[in-house]
N, C-alpha and C positions, 0 to 999 in steps of 0.2 A: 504494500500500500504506500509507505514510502518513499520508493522506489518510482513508482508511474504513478498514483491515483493524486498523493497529495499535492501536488503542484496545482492541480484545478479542485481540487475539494477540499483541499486543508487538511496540514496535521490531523485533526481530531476529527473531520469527517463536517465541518463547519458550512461547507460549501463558500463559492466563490462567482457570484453572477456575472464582475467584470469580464470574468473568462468562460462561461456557461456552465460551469462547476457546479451541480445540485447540492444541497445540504442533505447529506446521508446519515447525520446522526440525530434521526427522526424517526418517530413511532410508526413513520406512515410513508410509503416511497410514489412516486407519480405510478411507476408499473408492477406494484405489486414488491410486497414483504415481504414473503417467504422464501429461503434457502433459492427454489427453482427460478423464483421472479429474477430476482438479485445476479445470478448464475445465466441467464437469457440475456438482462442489461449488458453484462461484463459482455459475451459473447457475440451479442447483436443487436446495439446503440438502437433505439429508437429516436436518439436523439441526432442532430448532424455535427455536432461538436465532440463526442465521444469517440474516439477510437474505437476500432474493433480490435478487444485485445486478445481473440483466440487463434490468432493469427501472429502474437508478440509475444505472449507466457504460455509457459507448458498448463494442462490440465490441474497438475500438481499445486502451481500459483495462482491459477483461476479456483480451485475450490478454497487455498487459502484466504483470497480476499476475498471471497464470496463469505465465508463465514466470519471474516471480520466486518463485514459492513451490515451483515446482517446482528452483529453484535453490539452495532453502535445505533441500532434504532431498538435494543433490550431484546431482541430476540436469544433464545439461548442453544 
């Protein structure tokens, strides 16, 4: 997350609108909360500012950051 996400969401998942960054450390996502929502976002942007990043990270870092962004809106 560090690594690629925080630069347009923030350290802490804050988001960032100057750059089209959503705030992910929220109870409520624009496409859906759960583990497979989050995992479809990382995978295939419905937005045009996101990157598709299954194309940039192995499976391994896509379920990492998928369970972390899912852990910063209290999912557990």
């Amino acid at each position: 997350f560090a690594e690629n996400c925080a630069v347009c969401h923030g350290d802490a998942g804050q988001g960032n609108r100057e750059v089209g960054g959503a705030k992910l450390a929220a109870r409520t996502h624009l496409h859906g909360d759960d583990r497979a929502a989050i995992m479809t976002q990382i995978n295939n942007p419905h937005m045009g500012v996101m990157p598709n990043w299954n194309a940039r990270l192995d499976l391994a870092k896509i379920k990492s950051v998928t369970l972390y962004v899912h852990s910063l809106g209290g999912g557990e």
